[in-house]
C-alpha positions, 0 to 999 in steps of 0.5 A: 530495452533498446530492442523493445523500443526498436520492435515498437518503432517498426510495429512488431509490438504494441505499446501496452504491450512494451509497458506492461513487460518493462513495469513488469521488469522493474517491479521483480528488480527493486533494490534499495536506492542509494540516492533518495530516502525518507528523512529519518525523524519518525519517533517510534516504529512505523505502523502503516504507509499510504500514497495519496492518488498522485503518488506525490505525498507518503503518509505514515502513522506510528506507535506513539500516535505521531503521523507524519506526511513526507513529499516524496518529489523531487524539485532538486534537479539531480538524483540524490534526494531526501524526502523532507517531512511536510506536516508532522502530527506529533505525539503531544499534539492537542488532536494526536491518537492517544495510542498508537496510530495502527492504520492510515490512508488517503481519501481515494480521490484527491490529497485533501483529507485523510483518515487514521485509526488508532488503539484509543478505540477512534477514527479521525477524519484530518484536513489537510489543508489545515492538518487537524480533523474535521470528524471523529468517531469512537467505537466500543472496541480498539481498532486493528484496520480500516479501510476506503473504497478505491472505486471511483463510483463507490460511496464514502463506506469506511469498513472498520477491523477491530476487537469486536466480532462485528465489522463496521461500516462508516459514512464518511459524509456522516461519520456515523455508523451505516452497516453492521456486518455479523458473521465473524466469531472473533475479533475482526484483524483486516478488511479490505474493499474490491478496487472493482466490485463497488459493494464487495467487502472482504474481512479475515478475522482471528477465527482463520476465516475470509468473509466476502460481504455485499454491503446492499444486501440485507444478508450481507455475508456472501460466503466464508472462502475455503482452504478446501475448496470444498462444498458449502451446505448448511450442516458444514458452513460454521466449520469453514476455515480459510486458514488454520489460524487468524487471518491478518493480512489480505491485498486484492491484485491491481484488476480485482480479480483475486486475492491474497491472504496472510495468517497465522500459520505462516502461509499466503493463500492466492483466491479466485474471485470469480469462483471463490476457490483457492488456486493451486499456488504455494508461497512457500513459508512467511514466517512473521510474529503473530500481528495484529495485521500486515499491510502488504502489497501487489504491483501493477499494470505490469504483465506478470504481477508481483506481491510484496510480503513483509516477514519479520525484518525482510520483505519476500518477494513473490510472482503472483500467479506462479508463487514463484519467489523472485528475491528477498529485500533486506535493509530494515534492522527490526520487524517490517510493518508495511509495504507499500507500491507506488504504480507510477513510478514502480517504487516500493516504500516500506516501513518499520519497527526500526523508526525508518522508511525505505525506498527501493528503486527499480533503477539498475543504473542508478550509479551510472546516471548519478554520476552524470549528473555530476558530471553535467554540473561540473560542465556547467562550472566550468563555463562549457556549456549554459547553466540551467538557470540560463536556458530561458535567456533570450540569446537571440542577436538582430542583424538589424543591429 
């Protein structure tokens, strides 16, 4: 890194240039930290994680209903730290899910409200603030994923994965019901909106398709992707299948530009969005129990894209484009539900079927700098140097006096 920093200073690279190759660095070399952690109060398995738009506040929904809202920075002023949980929803709470809490996520724009889906067939549209909702909205089936639109310029559509062959969409300004998108045979087990094509909706459901849909069309089904890369006509497009079972994980890279996808038959797929084709990438195996959905994610603003992939009770590790897999994270006891990528900091939080979440830091050296920190406060003990606390004291002495 200091040889970076030296080309920078004498103008042999450019600065994006630097900041894309050390997130890129920092994002294939995460271990788990050994000095920060989520406190470990959750009652049941960990189900689904989101970051609010300030990479401030984790939120987490669970098996039982509960939902939890944990801050996640750090004001003590060394290393070691334990997120402390800010807002807890529990189980017998008067406005908690009546069955577990299978997705959650934070408004797009701003930690003032959030929305969860649960089993019990509804969504709840919660304050903050005052941590209770503001809106809910049943439907006839029970409910797999939701998902908001990250593009700024997007409306407030919330696409809805459920039991139902039908995907809904959601008006969150009216929480009723906007859009019906028909094309899946089956159950509907994850959706997820382009963070760069405002209208464009992907599904995968449990007839092995991916479905892309333009939310302003009157045919809104643009095309179903093929594992073939083959030839769509008429006579063969409800003979498609984008993987040789359901499809219940999909995560678009950070530019939109393509997709991953997670199925049943233990494989990761990697798509074009530009032409709609497969790439000619392989993953390798990811063997999971057969879920109901995956949420997984990629890193960020970094040269060489990486894709955080839970399967069973570890969490593989891939490079996007070449498929290349980089390591394998293991720390959780039981089942891995989630992953979640916080750009910011180059951090990867993921959560369980064993109650807990898990940091994994990119710091190589964090043992090194933990303990100067200790060091530091046993200078500042011994009287050798200003406490912190007495920085800002004016020391300032007059020769007037």
């Amino acid at each position: 890194m200091i040889r970076q920093l030296e080309k920078i200073r004498i103008g042999a690279i450019e600065h994006l240039e630097f900041m894309a190759e050390e997130c890129g660095r920092r994002a294939r070399n995460l271990t788990l930290s050994n000095y920060r952690d989520v406190e470990n109060i959750h009652t049941s398995g960990v189900l689904s994680l989101d970051l609010d738009v300030d990479g401030r506040y984790l939120l987490s929904g669970c098996s039982d209903g509960s939902i939890y809202i944990h801050d996640l920075y750090n004001f003590t002023g060394t290393p070691s730290f334990t997120a402390s949980a800010e807002h807890i929803i529990e189980r017998t709470h008067k406005f908690a899910h009546k069955f577990s809490t299978e997705c959650v996520q934070w408004y797009p724009r701003d930690s003032g409200l959030f929305v969860t889906a649960s089993m019990d067939k509804t969504i709840q549209v919660w304050d903050s603030n005052y941590m209770r909702p503001v809106e809910k909205v049943k439907f006839e089936g029970r409910i797999f994923q939701i998902h908001m639109s990250t593009n700024t310029g997007s409306k407030c559509l919330i696409a809805v994965a459920g039991t139902e062959s039908i995907v809904r969409l959601v008006d969150l300004k009216s929480g009723s019901y906007s859009h019906e998108l028909r094309g899946h045979e089956s159950a509907v087990l994850t959706c997820r909106w382009s963070p760069n094509q405002e209208y464009l909706l992907v599904t995968g459901g449990c007839d092995g398709r991916i479905i892309l849909w333009d939310a302003r069309s009157a045919n809104t089904a643009l095309r179903i992707l093929d594992q073939n890369n083959g030839q769509v006509t008429y006579n063969n497009k409800f003979k498609l299948k984008s993987h040789d079972g359901a499809v219940n994980g999909l995560c678009f890279t950070e530019n939109g530009l393509y997709l991953i996808s997670l199925g049943w038959d233990a494989k990761a797929k990697l798509w074009n969005m530009t032409s709609g084709k497969r790439e000619t990438v392989e993953y390798g195996s990811v063997p999971s129990e057969k879920r109901k959905s995956i949420q997984f994610d990629v890193s960020g603003s970094s040269s060489k894209e990486i894709v955080y992939i839970p399967s069973d009770g570890k969490i593989l590790v891939y490079e996007v484009q070449s498929g290349q897999l980089v390591k394998t994270l293991q720390g959780h006891y039981n089942q891995v539900n989630s992953c979640k990528y916080n750009t910011l900091y180059q951090e990867l939080y993921s959560a369980a079927n064993d109650r807990s979440i898990l940091i994994w830091t990119p710091d190589v050296l964090q043992e090194a700098a933990y303990k100067e920190s200790l060091n530091t406060q046993r200078t500042y003990s011994k009287g050798t140097s200003r406490p912190s606390n007495e920085v800002t004291h004016d020391v300032w002495s007059s020769d007037e006096d």
